[in-house]
VOPAGU-2260 file (C-alpha; in pm, 1 decimal, decimal comma):
REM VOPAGU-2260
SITE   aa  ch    i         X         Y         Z
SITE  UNK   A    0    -550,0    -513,0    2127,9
SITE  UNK   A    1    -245,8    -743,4    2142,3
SITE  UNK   A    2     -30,3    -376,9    2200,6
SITE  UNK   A    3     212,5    -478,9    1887,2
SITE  UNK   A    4     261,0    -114,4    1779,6
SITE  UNK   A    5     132,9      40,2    2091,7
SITE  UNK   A    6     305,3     377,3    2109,9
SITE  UNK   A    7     356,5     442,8    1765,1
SITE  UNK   A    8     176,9     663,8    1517,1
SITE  UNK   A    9     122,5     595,4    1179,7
SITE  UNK   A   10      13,9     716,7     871,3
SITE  UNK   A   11    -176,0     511,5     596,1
SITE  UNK   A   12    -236,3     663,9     270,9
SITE  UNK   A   13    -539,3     492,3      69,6
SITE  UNK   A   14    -690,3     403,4     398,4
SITE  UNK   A   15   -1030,6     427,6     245,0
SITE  UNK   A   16   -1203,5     164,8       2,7
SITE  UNK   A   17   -1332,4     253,3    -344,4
SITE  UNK   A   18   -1679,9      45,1    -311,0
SITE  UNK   A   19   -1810,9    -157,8     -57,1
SITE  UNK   A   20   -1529,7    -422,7     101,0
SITE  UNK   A   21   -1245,5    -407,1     267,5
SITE  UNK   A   22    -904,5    -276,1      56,1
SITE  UNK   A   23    -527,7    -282,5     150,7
SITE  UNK   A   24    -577,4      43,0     299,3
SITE  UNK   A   25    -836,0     -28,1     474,5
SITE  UNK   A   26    -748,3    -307,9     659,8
SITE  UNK   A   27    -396,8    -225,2     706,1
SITE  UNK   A   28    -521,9      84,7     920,2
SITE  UNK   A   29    -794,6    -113,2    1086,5
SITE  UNK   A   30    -486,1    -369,8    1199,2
SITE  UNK   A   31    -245,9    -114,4    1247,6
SITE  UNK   A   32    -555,4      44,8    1509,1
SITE  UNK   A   33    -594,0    -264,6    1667,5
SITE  UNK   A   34    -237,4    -320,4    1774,6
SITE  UNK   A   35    -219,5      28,8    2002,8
SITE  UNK   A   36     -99,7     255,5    1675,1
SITE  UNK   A   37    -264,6     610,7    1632,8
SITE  UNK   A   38    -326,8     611,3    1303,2
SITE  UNK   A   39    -410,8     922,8    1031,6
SITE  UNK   A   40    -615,9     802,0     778,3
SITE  UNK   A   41    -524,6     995,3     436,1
SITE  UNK   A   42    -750,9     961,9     105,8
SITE  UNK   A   43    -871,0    1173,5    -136,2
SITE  UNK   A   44   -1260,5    1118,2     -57,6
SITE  UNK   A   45   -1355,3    1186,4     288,4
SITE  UNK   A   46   -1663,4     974,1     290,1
SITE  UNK   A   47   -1406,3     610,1     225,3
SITE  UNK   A   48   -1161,6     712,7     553,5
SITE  UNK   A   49   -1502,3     823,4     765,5
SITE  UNK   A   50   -1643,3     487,8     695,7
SITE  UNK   A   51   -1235,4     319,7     786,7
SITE  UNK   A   52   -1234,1     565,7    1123,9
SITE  UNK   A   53   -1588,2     449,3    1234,4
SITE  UNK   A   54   -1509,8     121,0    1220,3
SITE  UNK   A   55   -1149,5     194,6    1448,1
SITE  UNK   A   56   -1343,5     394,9    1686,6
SITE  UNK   A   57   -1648,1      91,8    1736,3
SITE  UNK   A   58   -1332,1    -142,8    1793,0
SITE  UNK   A   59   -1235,0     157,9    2043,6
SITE  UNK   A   60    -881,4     211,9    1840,7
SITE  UNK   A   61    -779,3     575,6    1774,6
SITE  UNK   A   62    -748,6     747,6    1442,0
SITE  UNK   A   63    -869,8    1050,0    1272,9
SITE  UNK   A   64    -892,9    1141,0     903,9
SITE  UNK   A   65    -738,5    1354,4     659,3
SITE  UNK   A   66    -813,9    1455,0     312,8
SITE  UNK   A   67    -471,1    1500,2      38,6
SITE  UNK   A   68    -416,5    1445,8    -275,3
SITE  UNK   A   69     -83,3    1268,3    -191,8
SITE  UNK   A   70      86,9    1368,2    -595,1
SITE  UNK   A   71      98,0    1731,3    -451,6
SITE  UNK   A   72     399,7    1828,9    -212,2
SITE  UNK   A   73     239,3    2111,7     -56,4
SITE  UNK   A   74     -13,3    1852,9      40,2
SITE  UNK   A   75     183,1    1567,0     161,3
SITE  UNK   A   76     390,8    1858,8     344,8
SITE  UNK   A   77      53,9    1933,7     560,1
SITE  UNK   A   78       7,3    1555,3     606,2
SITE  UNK   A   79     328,7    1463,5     789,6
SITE  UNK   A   80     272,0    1798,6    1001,6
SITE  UNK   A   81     -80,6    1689,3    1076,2
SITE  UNK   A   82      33,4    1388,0    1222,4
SITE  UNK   A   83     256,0    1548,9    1409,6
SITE  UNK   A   84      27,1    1817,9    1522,5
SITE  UNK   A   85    -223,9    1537,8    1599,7
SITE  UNK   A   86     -32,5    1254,6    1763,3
SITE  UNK   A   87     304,4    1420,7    1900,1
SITE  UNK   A   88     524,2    1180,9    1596,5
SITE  UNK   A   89     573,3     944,2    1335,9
SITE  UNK   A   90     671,0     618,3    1375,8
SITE  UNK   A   91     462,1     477,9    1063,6
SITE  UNK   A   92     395,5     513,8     693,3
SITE  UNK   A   93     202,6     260,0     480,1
SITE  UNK   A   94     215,4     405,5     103,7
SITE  UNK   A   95    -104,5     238,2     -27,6
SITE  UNK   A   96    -254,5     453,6    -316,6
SITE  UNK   A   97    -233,9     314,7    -674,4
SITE  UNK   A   98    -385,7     259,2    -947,8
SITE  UNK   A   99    -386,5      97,5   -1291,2
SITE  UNK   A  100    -461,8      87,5   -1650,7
SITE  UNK   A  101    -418,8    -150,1   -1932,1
SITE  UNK   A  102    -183,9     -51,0   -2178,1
SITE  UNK   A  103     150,8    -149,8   -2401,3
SITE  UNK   A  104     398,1      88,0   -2521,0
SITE  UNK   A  105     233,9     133,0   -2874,8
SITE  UNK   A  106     -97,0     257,5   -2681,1
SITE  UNK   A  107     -26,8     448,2   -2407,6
SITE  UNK   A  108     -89,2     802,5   -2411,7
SITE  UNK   A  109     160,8    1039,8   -2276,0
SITE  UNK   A  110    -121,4    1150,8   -1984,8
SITE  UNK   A  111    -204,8     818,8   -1899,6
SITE  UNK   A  112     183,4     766,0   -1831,5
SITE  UNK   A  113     225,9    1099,1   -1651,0
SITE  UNK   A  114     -74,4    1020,7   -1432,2
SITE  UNK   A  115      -4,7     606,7   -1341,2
SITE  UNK   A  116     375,0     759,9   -1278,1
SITE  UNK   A  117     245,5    1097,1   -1021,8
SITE  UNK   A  118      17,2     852,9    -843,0
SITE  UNK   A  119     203,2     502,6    -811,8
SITE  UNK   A  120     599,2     673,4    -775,9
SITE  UNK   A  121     574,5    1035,2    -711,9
SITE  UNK   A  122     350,9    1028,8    -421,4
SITE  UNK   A  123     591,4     781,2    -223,7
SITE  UNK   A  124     870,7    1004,3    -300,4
SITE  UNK   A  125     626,9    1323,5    -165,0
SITE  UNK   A  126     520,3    1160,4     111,7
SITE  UNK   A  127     837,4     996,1     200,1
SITE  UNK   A  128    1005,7    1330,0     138,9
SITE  UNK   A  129     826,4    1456,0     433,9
SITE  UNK   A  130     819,2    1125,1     657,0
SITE  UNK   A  131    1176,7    1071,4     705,0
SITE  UNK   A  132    1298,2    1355,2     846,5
SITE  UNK   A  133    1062,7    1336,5    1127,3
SITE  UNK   A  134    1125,3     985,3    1192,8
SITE  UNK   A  135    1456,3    1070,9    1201,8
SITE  UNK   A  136    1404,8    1334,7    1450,0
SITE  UNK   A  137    1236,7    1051,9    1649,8
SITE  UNK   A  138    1543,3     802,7    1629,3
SITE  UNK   A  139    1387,0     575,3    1328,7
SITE  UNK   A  140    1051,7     428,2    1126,2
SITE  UNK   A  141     913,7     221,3     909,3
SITE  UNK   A  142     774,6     295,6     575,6
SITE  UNK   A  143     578,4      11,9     369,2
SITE  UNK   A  144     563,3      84,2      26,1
SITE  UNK   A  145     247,0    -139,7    -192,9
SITE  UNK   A  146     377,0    -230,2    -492,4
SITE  UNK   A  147     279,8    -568,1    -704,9
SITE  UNK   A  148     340,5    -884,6    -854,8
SITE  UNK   A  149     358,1    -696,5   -1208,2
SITE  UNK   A  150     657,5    -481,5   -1080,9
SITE  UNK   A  151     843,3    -838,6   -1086,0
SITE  UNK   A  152     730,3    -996,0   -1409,0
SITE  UNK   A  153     531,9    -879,5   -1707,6
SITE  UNK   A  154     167,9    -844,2   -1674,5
SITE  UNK   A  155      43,2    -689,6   -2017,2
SITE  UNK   A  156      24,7    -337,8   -1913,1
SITE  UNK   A  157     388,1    -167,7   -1969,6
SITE  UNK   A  158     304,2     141,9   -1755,4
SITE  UNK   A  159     217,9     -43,7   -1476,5
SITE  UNK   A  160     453,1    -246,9   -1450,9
SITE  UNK   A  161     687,5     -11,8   -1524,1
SITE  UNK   A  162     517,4     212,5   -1203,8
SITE  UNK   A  163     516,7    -125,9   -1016,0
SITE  UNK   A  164     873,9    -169,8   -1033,7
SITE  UNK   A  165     971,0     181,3    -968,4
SITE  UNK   A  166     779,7     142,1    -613,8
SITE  UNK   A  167    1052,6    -154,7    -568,5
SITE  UNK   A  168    1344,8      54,0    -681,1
SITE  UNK   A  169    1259,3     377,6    -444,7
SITE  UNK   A  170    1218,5      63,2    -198,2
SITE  UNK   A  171    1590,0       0,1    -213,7
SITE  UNK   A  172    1728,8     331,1    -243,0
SITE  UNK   A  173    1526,7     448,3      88,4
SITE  UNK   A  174    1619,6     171,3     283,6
SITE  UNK   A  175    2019,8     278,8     182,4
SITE  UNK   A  176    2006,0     600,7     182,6
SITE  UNK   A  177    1803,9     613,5     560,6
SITE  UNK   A  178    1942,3     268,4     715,9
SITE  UNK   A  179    2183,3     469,7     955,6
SITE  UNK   A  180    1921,8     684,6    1063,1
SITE  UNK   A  181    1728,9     384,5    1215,6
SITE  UNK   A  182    1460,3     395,3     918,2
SITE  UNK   A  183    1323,6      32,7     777,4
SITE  UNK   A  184    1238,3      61,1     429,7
SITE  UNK   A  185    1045,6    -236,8     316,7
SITE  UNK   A  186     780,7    -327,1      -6,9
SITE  UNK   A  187     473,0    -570,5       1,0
SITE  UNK   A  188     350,5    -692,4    -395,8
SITE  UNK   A  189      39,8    -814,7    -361,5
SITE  UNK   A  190     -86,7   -1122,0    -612,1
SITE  UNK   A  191    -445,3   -1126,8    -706,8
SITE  UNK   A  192    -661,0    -985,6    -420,4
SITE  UNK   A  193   -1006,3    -982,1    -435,9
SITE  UNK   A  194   -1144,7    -653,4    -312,2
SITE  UNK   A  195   -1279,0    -347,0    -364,5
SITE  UNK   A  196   -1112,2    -225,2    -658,7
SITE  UNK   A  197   -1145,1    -571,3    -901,1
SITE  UNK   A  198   -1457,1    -678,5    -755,5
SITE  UNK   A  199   -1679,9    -463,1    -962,4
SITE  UNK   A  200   -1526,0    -579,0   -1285,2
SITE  UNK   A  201   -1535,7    -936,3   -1250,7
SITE  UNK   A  202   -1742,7   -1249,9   -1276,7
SITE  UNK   A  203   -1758,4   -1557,4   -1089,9
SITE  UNK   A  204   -1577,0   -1719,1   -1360,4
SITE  UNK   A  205   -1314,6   -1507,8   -1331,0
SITE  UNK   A  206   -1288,0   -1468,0    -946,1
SITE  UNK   A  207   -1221,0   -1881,5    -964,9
SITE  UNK   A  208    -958,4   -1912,6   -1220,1
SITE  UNK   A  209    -763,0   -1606,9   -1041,8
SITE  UNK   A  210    -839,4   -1833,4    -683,3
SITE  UNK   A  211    -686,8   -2145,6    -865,7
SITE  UNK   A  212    -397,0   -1980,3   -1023,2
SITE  UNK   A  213    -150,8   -2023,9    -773,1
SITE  UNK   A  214     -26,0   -2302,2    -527,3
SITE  UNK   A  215    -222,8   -2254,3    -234,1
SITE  UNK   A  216    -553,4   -2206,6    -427,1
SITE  UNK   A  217    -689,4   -1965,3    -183,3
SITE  UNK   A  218    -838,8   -1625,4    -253,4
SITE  UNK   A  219    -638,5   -1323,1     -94,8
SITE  UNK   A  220    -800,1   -1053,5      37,0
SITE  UNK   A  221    -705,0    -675,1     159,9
SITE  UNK   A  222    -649,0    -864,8     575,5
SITE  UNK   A  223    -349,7   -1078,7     416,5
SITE  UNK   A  224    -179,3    -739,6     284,3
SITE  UNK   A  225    -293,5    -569,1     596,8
SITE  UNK   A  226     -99,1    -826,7     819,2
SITE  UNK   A  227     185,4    -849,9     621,4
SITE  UNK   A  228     245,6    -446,3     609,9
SITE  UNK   A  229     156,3    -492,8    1037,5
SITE  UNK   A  230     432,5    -728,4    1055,6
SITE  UNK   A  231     674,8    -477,6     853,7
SITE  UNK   A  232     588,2    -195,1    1080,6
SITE  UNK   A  233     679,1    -390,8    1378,9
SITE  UNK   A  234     972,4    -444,4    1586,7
SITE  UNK   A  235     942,1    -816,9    1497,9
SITE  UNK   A  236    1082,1    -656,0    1187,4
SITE  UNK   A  237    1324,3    -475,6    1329,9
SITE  UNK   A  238    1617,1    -656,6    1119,4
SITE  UNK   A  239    1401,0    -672,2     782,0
SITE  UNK   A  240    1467,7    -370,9     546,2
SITE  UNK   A  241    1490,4    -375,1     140,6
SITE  UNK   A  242    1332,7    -656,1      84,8
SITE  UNK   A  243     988,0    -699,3    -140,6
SITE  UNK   A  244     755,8    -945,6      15,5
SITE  UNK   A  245     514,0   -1143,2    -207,3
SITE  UNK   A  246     167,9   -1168,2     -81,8
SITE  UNK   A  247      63,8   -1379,9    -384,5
SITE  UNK   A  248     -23,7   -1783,4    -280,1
SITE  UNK   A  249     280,5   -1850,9    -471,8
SITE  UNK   A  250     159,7   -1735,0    -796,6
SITE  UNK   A  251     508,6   -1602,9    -866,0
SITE  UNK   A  252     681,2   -1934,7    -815,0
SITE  UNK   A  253     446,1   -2107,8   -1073,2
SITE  UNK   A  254     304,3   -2035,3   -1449,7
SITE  UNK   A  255     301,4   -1661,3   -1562,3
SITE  UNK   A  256     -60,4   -1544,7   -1580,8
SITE  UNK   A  257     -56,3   -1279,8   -1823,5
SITE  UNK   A  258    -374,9   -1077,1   -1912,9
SITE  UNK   A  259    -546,6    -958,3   -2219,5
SITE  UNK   A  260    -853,7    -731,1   -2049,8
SITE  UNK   A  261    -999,3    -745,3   -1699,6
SITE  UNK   A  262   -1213,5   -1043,7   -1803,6
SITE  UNK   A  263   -1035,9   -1293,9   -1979,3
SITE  UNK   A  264    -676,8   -1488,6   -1823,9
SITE  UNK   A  265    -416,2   -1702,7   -2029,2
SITE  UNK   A  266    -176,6   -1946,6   -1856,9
């Protein structure tokens, strides 16, 4: 343990993966463990953040897990205190659940806009609701929000986009709004990982046009988000808040990809 957040305590929401593989959430706590952070592992699924703990205690890091459903504020209310109860503070939160449908504005139901909206925005405003006023207590934070490449450009689904871009805007107004009280406020939108979520839903085919799409012609996995949201949570980032970091190979620098279903790409 290189000791880069040694001291601090965190909280990573979505710190479990949905199949076998390792997501944004669960590497980001896995990092976050490695560099000396206490870390509460929140999902909705004990089973995904037992399997994320066990492999922080083998590496002899320190977390423990906790079960919300992070769209409820009573819930996200008990989280911060839990981390508090647990660890003495909070230095840390990494807002990582999300999720996504396909969809344009002629199609979309009014549920399936509701529910992309409660999970993707409303639970970063819940859980930063409850956050900030204990890192203020403590002199400062970070929060990392986990937004996307489709919250910057079309990406044939209106409503998540539309969710996607949100997570950018509640970005910038926390990072105003909580500046003077010493809290960094900073977004990560990830291109097209390969992981746990996608993987079940896509061909070899498909997993090499999506590696080829962009510049560096590399496949990005849930580590490169993971060290990316590390580096936000550190004092190397200590100057760094509002900003929306691409984690993409580029891809948003070249050709729009846009997408017609999960297995098919135009460029």
């Amino acid at each position: 343990m290189a000791g880069r957040l040694e001291g601090k305590v965190a909280i990573v929401t979505g710190a479990g993966s949905s199949s076998e593989g390792i997501g944004n959430g669960k590497a980001t706590a896995i990092l976050f463990a490695r560099e000396g952070a206490k870390v509460l592992l929140v999902d909705m699924f004990e089973d995904r953040v037992a399997e994320t703990a066990a492999i922080i205690a083998k590496e002899g890091g320190e977390a423990s897990t906790y079960v919300a459903d992070v769209t409820s504020a009573a819930e996200c209310e008990q989280m911060v205190a839990t981390a508090v109860d647990r660890y003495g503070r909070l230095d840390i939160l990494d807002n990582n659940v999300g999720i996504s449908i396909r969809a344009d504005v002629t199609d979309v139901t009014e549920e399936q806009w509701d529910h992309i909206m409660n999970v993707n925005v409303k639970s970063i405003m819940l859980t930063s609701k409850f956050a900030v006023p204990v890192m203020k207590r403590n002199g400062g934070g970070a929060i990392i929000n986990i937004s996307s490449m489709a919250g910057m450009r079309a990406n044939s689904s209106m409503p998540y986009t539309t969710s996607k871009a949100a997570v950018i805007g509640i970005t910038v107004a926390l990072a105003g709004d909580h500046g003077t009280d010493g809290i960094r406020v900073n977004c990560i939108a990830p291109g097209l990982i390969y992981g746990p979520m996608v993987a079940p839903r896509m061909d070899e085919r498909l997993r090499g046009d999506r590696m080829h799409a962009a510049p560096l012609g590399t496949e990005g996995t849930g580590w490169d988000v993971g060290y990316a949201a590390l580096f936000l949570a550190s004092d190397e980032a200590r100057w760094i808040t509002g900003v929306t970091l691409p984690v993409d190979a580029g891809l948003l620098i070249t050709t729009p990809v846009t997408y017609n279903s999960l297995d098919q790409q135009k460029y």
